[in-house]
N, C-alpha and C positions, 0 to 999 in steps of 0.2 A: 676395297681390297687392301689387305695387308702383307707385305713380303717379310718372313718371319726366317730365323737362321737356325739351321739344325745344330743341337749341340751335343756333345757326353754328360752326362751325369753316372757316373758309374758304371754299365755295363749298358744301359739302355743309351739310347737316341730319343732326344729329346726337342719339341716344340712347342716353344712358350704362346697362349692362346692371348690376343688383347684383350685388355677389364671389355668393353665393351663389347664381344663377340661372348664372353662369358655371361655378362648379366641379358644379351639379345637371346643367346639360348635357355637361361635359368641356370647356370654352370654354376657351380664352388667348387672350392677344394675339400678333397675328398670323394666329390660324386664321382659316380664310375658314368662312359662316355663308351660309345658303341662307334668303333670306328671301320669303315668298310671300305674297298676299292672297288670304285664302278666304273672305270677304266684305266687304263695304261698310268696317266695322268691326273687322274681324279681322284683327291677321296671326299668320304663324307665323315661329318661327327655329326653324333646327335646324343642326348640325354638318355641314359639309360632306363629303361620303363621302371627297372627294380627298387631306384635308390631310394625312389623316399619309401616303400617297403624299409629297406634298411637303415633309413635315419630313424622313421616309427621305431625300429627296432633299439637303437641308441638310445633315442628320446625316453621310448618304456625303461630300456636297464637305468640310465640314471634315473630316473623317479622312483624306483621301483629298490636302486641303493640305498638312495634317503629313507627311503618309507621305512627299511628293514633297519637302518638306521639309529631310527625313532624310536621304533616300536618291536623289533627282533625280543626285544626281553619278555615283552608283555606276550607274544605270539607264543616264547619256548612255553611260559605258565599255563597258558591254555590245551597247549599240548601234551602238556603233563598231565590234564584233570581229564 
């Protein structure tokens, strides 16, 4: 167990998670985190089912920048014919 101190970061309330509770659940920054109260007392975080959906999504636009990158010229010519 970790005792962890609530702080401001701008308009939110904020609680910083230890590396090693991060990498026990597969966390980084950036993944989105489902957080619930299942009592008074208690919550839960768990790994969002969506993210890697959404990193796929990341990962494809940048390869998919470069590719057009490359090759955007040669795709307009074929377009044209």
């Amino acid at each position: 167990m970790s005792i962890q101190t609530i702080f401001q970061a701008g308009n939110s309330k904020v609680i910083s998670i230890p590396p090693q509770i991060l990498t026990d659940l597969n966390i980084s920054i950036g993944d989105k985190v489902e957080v619930e109260k299942i009592s008074n007392d208690t919550l839960t975080i768990k790994k969002h089912s969506a993210t890697k959906i959404t990193k796929a999504k990341r990962d494809f636009q940048k390869w998919l920048d470069v590719f057009m990158d490359e090759n955007g010229d040669a795709l307009d010519e074929l377009a044209k014919r």
